[in-house]
RODO-2510 file (C-alpha; in nm, 4 decimals, decimal comma):
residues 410
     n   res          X          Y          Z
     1     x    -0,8374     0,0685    28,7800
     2     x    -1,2278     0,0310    28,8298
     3     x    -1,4225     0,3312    28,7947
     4     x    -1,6385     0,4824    29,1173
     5     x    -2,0136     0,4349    28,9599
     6     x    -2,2150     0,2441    29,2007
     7     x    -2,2282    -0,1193    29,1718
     8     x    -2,4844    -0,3732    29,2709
     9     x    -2,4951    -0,4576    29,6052
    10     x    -2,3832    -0,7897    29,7416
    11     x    -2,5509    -1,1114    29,8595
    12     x    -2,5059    -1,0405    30,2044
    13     x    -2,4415    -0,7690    30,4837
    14     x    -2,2594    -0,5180    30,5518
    15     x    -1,9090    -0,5784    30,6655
    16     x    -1,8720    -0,5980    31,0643
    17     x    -1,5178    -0,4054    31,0662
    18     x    -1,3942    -0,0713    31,0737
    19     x    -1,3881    -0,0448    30,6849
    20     x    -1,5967     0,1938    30,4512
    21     x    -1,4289     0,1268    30,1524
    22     x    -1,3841    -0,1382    29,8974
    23     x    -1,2097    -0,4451    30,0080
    24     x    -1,1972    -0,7158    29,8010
    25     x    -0,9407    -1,0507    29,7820
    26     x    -0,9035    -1,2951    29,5100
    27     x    -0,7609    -1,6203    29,5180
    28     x    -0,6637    -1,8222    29,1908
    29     x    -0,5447    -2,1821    29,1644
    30     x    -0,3403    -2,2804    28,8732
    31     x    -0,4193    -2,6387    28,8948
    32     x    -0,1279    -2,8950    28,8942
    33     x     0,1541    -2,6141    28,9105
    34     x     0,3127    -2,6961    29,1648
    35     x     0,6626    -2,6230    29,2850
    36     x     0,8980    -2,8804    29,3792
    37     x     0,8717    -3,2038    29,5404
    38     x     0,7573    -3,2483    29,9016
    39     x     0,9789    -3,4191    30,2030
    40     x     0,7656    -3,7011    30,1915
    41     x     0,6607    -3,7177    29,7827
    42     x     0,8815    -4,0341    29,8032
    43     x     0,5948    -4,2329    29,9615
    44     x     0,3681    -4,1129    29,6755
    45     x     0,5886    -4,2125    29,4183
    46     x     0,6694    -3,8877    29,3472
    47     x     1,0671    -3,8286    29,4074
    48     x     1,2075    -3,5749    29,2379
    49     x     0,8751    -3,3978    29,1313
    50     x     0,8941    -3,0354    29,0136
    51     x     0,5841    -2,9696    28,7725
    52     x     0,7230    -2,6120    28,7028
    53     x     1,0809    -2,6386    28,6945
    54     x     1,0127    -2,9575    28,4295
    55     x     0,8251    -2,8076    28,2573
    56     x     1,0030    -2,5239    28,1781
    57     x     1,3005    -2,7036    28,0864
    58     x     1,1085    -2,9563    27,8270
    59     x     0,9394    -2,5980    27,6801
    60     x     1,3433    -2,4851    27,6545
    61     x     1,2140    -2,1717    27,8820
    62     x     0,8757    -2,0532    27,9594
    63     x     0,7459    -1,7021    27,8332
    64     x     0,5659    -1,5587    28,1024
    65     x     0,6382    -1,2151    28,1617
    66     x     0,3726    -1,0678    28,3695
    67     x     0,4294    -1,3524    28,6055
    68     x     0,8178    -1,3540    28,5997
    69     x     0,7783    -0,9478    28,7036
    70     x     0,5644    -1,0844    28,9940
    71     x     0,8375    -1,3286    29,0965
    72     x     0,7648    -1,6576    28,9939
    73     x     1,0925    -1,6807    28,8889
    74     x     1,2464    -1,5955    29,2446
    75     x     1,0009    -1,8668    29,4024
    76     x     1,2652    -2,1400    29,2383
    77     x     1,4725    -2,1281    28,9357
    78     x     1,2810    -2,1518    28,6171
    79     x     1,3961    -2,1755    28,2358
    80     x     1,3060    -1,8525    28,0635
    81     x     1,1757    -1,7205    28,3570
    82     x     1,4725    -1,5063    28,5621
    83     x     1,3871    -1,3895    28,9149
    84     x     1,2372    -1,0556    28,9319
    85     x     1,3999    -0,7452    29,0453
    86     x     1,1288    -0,6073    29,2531
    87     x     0,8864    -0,8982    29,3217
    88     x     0,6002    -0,9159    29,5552
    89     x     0,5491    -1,1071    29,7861
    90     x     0,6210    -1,4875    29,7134
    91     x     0,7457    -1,8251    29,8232
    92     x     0,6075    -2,1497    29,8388
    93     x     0,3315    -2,3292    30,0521
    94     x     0,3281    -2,6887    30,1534
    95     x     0,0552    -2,9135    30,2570
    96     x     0,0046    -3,0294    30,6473
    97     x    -0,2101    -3,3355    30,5650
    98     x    -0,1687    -3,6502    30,3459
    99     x    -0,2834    -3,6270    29,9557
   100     x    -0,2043    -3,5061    29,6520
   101     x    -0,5715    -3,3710    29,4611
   102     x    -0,7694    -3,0376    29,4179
   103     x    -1,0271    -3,1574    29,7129
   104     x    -0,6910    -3,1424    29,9691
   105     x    -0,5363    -2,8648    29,8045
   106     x    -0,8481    -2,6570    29,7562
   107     x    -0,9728    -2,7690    30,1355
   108     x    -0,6121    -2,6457    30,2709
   109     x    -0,5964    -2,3407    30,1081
   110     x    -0,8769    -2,2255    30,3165
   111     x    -0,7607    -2,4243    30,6415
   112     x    -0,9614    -2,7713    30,6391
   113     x    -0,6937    -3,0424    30,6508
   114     x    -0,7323    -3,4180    30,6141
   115     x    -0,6689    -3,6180    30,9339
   116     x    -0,6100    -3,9152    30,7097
   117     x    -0,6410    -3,9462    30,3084
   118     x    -0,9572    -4,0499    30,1474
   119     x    -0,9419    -4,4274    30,0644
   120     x    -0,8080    -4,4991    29,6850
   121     x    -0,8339    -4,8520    29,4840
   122     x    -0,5423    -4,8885    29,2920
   123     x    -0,7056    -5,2205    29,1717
   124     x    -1,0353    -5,0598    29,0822
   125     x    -1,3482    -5,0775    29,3198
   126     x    -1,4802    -5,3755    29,5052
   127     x    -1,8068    -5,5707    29,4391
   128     x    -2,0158    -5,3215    29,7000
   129     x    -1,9414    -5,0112    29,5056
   130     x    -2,0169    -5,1345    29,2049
   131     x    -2,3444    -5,3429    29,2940
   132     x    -2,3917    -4,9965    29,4388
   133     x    -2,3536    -4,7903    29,0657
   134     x    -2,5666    -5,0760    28,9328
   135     x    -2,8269    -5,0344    29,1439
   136     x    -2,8767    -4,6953    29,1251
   137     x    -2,8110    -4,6607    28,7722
   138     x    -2,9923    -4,9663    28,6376
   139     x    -2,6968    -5,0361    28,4206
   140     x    -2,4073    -5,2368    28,4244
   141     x    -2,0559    -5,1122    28,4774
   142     x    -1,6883    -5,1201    28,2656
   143     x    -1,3507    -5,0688    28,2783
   144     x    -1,3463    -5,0629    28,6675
   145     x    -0,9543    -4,9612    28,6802
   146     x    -0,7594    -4,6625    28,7211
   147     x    -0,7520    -4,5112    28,4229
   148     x    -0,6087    -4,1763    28,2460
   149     x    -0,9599    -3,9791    28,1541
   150     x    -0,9430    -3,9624    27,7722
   151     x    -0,8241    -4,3144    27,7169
   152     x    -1,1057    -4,4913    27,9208
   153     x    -1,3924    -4,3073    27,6654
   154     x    -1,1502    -4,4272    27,3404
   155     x    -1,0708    -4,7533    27,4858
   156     x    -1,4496    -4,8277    27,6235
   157     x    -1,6863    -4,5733    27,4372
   158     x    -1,7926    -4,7885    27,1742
   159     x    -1,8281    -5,1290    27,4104
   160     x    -2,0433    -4,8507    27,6264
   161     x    -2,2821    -4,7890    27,3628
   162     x    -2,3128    -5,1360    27,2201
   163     x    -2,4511    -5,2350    27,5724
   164     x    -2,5135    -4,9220    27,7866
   165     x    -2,2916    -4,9911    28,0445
   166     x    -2,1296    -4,7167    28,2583
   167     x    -1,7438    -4,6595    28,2445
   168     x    -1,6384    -4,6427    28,5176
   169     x    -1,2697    -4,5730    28,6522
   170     x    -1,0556    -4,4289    28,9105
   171     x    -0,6717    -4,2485    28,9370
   172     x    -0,4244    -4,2609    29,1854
   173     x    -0,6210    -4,0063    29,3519
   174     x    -1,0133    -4,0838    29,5376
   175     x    -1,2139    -4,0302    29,2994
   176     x    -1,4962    -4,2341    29,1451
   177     x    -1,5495    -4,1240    28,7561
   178     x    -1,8512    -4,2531    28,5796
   179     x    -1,7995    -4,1552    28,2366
   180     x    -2,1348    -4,2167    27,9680
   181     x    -2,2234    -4,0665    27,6176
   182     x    -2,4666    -3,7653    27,6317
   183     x    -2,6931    -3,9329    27,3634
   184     x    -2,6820    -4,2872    27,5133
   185     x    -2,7224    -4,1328    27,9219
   186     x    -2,8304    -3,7514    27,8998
   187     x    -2,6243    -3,5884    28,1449
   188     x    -2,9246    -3,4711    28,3976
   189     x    -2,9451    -3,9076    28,4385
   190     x    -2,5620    -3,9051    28,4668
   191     x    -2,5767    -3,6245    28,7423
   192     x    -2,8879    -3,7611    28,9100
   193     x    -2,6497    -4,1130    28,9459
   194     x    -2,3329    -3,9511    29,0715
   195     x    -2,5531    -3,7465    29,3489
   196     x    -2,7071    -4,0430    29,4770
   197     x    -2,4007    -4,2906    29,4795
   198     x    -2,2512    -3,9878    29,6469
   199     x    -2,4798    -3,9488    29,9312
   200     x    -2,4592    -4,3929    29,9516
   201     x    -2,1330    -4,5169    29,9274
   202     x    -2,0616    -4,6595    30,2768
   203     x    -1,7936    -4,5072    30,5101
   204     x    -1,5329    -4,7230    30,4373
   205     x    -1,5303    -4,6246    30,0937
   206     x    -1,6353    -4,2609    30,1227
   207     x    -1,3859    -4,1532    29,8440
   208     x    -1,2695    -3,7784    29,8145
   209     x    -1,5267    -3,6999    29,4805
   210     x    -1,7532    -3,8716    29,2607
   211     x    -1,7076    -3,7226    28,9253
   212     x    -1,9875    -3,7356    28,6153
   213     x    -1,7811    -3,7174    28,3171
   214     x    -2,0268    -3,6661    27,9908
   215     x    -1,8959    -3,7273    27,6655
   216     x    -2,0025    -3,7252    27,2932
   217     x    -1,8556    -3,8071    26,9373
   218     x    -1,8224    -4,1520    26,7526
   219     x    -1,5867    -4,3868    26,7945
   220     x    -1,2484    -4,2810    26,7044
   221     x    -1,3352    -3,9100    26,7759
   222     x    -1,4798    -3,9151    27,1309
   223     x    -1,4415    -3,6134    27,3401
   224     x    -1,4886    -3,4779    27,6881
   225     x    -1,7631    -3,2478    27,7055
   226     x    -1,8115    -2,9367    27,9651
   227     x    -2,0658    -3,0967    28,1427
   228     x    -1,8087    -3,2330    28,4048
   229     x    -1,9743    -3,2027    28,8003
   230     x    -1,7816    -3,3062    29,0943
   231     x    -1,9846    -3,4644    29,3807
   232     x    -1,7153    -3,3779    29,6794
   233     x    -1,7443    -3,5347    30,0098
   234     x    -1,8208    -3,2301    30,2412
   235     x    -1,5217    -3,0762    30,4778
   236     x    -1,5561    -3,2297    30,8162
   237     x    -1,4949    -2,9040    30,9595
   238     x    -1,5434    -2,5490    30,9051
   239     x    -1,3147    -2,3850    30,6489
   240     x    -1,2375    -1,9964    30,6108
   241     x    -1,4595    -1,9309    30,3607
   242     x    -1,7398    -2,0192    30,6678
   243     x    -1,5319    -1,7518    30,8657
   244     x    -1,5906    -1,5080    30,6049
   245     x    -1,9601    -1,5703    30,5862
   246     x    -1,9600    -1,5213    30,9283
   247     x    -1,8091    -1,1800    30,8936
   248     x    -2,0147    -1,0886    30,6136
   249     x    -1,7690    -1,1281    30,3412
   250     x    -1,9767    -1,2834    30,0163
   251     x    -1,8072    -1,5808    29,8595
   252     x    -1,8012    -1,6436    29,4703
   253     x    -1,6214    -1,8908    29,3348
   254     x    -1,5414    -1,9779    29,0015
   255     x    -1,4898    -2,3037    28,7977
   256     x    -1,5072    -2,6391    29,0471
   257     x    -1,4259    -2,4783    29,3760
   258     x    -1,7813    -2,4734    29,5200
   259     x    -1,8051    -2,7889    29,4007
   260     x    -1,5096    -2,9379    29,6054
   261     x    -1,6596    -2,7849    29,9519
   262     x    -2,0021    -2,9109    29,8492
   263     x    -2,1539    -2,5716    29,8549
   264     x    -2,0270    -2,4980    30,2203
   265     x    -1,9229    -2,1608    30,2911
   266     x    -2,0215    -2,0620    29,9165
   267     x    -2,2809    -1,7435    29,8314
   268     x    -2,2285    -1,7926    29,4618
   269     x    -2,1342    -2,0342    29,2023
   270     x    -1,9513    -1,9534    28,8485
   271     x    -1,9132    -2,2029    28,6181
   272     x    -1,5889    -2,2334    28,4900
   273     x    -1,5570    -2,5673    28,2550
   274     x    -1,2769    -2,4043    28,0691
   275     x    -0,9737    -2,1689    28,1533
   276     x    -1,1391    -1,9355    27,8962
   277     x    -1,4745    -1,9598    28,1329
   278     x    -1,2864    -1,9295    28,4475
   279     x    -1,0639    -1,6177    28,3057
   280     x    -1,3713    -1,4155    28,1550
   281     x    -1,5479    -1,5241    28,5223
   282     x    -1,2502    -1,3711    28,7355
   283     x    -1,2508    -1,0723    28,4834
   284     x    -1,6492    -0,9871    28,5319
   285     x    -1,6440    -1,0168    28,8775
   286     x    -1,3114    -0,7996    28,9290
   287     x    -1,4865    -0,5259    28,6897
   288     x    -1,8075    -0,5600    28,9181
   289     x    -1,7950    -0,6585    29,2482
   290     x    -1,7964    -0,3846    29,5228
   291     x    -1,6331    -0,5839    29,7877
   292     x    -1,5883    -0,9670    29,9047
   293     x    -1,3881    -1,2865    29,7736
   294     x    -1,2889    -1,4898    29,4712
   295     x    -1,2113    -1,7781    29,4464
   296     x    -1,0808    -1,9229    29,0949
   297     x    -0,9744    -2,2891    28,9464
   298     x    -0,8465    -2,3030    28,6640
   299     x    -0,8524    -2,6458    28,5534
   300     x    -0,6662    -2,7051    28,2281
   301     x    -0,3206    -2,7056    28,3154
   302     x    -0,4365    -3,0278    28,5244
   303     x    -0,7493    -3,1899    28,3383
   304     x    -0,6209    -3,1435    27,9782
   305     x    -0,2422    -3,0856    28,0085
   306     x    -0,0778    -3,2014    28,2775
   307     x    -0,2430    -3,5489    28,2951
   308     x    -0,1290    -3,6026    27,9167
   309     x     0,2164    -3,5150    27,8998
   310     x     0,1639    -3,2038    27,7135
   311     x     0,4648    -2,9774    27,7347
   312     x     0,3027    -2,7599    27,4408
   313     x    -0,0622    -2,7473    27,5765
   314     x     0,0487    -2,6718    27,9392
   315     x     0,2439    -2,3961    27,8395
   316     x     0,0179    -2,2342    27,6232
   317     x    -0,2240    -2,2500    27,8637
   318     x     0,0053    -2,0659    28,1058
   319     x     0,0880    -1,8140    27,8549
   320     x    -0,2938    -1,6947    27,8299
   321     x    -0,3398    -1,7067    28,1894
   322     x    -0,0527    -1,4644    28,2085
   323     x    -0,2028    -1,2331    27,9622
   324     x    -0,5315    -1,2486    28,1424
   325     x    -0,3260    -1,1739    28,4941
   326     x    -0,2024    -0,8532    28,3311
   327     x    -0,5516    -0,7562    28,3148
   328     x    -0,6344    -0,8268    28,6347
   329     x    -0,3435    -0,6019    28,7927
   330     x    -0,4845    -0,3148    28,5867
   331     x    -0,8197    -0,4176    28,7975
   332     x    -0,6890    -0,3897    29,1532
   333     x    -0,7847    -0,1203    29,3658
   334     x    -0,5344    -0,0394    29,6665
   335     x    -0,7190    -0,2492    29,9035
   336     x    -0,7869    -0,5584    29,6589
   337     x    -0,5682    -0,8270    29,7566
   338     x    -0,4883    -1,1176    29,4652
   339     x    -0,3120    -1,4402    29,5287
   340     x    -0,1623    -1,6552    29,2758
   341     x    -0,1250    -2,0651    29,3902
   342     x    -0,1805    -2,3935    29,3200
   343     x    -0,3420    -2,7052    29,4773
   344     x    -0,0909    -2,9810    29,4015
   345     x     0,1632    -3,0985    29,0841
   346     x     0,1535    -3,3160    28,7706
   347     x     0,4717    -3,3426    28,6552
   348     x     0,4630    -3,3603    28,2603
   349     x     0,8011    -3,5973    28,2715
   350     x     0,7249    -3,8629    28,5636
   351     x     0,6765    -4,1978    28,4162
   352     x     0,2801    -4,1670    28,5312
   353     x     0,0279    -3,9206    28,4360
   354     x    -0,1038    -3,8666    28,7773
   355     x    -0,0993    -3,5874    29,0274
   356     x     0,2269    -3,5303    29,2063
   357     x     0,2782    -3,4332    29,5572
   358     x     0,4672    -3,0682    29,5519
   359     x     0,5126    -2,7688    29,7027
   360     x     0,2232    -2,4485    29,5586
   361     x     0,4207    -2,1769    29,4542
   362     x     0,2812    -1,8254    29,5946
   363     x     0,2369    -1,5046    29,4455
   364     x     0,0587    -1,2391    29,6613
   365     x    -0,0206    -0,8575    29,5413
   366     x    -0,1294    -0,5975    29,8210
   367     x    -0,0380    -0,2953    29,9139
   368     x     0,2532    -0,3332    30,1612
   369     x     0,3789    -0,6447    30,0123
   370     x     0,7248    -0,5595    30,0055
   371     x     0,9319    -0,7636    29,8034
   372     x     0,9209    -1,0534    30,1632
   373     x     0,9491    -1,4227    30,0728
   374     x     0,7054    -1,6168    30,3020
   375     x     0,7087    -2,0014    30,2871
   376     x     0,4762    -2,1849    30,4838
   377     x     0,1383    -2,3950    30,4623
   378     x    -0,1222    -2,3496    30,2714
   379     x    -0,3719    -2,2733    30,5132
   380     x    -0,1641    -1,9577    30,5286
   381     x    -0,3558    -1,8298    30,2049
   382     x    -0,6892    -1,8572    30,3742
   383     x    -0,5747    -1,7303    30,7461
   384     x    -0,4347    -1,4087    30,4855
   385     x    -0,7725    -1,3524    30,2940
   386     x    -0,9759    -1,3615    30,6677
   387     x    -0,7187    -1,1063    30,8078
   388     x    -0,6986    -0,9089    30,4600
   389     x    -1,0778    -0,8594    30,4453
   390     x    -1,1939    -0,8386    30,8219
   391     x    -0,8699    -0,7144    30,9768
   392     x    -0,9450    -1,0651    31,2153
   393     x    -0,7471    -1,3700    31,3185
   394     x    -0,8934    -1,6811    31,4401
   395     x    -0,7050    -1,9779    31,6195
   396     x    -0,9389    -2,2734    31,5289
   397     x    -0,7945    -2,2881    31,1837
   398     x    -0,4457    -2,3800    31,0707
   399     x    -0,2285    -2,0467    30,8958
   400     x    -0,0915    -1,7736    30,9747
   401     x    -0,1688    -1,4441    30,7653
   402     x     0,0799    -1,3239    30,5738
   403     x    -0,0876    -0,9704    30,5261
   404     x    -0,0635    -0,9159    30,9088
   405     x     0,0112    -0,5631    30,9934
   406     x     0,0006    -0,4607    30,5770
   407     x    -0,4130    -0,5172    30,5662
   408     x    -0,5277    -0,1778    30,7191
   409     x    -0,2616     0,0368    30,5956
   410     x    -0,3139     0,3428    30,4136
***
């Protein structure tokens, strides 16, 4: 538990409800874990999708046992991890809007949901977006296909520094990546590009992120580097991290999250490259911040895992954010409320390496959680942290709180 010395105060006011005490909620996104197949993944190409479930089974059983004593394993049955006998609560969460990437999930979670999905270009972009990269980059442009992440640098790196061109390449998802090799582009030029082809591209092709993707190494040996920034399209309405603002309630979030509302509704931004990054982050600010909300990505079981294939890798990476979960329960304080979830899947045995449209499994720790199951959108995560740290409801967002009646107790 957190000891009572003062702490710093927060970036903004005092909290306008009839708590004194700390209050704090934290909400953290395994990326790409998600939990069975939606009723319409068939349309995505996605039947039969169960990121999880697979997973465990190619792993022969996954060793997770702070999060199989949470419940994981009673969301849905799971190789090596048995349901618990006392879980909290848990179920899983489904999407109301079209897509399948972190910008929907993330955007749902906290109650902003797509009207109609951001345009994709399963055949690579058309002349106007790229005369568009070329003109604000000065260079010319590669690749131009959707493309898994690491094998556009090894298949294009060296062509990109015998002629400076950008690399440029897509998914099944809206996104615009511009990859280019820190010595040949130094990322500040790489950022400066993606921000203004961000705030250019036309309407009609107003895709869901523009991505800089920085890279460095020689030929044969390229890597990724940290210095990844995602240029999201801002929500075209108000979320319920704006709600909290409203109310007072400081928002931090760690790892890409502020990046995928564009800033909007966000106090402070952690970087959080790496799961290591993103775990320490979560860590600090459970061991220091008097009251508010967190909210985490972490990004490797998706970026480096998921999108290869790698049944090893994904699981590892699962393992240490199980350790680092233990932790965090020893954290809590009775009126800290911490939420497990996910954004979307990427199953590790579909015959692509894109995201997968599934079910977000839920695990959610408060006092007077019960051992409940609650299944339901994932708007209902945000609509819970609102009502969790303000003891308010509000009907112009999507969700319904599953901390209702259980978030002024005690």
């Amino acid at each position: 538990m957190l000891d009572n010395s003062p702490r710093a105060r927060t970036p903004r006011g005092e909290l306008p409800d009839r708590r004194d005490d700390v209050s704090r909620a934290c909400v953290v996104v395994l990326d790409a874990c998600g939990a069975g197949e939606l009723p319409d993944a068939r349309e995505y190409g996605d039947t039969g999708a169960n990121t999880l479930a697979h997973l465990a089974r190619a792993a022969r059983g996954l060793r997770l046992p702070t999060l199989q004593r949470l419940g994981l394993g009673s969301i849905l049955p799971l190789e090596g991890v048995p349901p618990a006998g006392a879980p909290v609560l848990h179920g899983r969460l489904h999407a109301l809007g079209p897509g399948k990437d972190s910008t929907a999930g993330h955007w749902e979670l906290m109650g902003v949901v797509q009207e109609r999905p951001f345009p994709t270009y399963p055949r690579g972009f058309p002349p106007e977006v790229v005369d568009l990269v070329v003109g604000v980059s000065g260079r010319e442009v590669i690749c131009n296909l959707p493309y898994n992440g690491i094998a556009a640098i090894d298949d294009f790196g060296a062509r990109h520094l015998e002629t400076g061109a950008l690399i440029v390449y897509t998914s099944q998802d809206s996104v615009l990546q511009i990859a280019a090799h820190e010595q040949l582009v130094e990322p500040g030029e790489l950022y400066s590009v993606c921000e203004t082809v961000r705030a250019s591209l036309p309407t009609a092709h107003a895709v869901g992120r523009v991505i800089a993707r920085p890279f460095a190494g020689a030929p044969g040996s390229f890597a990724r580097t940290d210095g990844r920034r995602d240029y999201a399209t801002a929500p075209p309405r108000r979320s319920y991290l704006n709600e909290l603002q409203d109310n007072g309630v400081p928002v931090h979030t760690v790892g890409k999250v502020g990046q995928l509302f564009a800033g909007s509704g966000v106090d402070v931004q952690h970087p959080g490259p790496t799961n290591a990054t993103a775990l320490h982050a979560t860590t600090a600010l459970l061991q220091t911040l008097e009251r508010g909300f967190v909210f985490t990505n972490l990004i490797e079981t998706d970026q480096v895992y998921g999108h290869r294939h790698d049944v090893d890798g994904f699981h590892r990476a699962l393992r240490e954010i199980d350790a680092f979960v233990g932790r965090w329960l020893e954290l809590l304080e009775p009126r800290d409320l911490l939420v497990l979830t996910a954004d979307h899947g990427c199953d590790v045995t579909m015959p692509h390496t894109d995201h997968t449209r599934e079910h977000a499994p839920l695990l959610a720790v408060f006092d007077g959680h019960s051992s409940a199951r609650h299944d339901g959108p994932l708007s209902d995560v945000g609509a819970s942290v609102l009502n969790w740290l303000t003891g308010r409801e509000t009907s112009a967002l999507p969700g319904q709180p599953f901390t209702r009646d259980r978030s002024l107790v005690g």
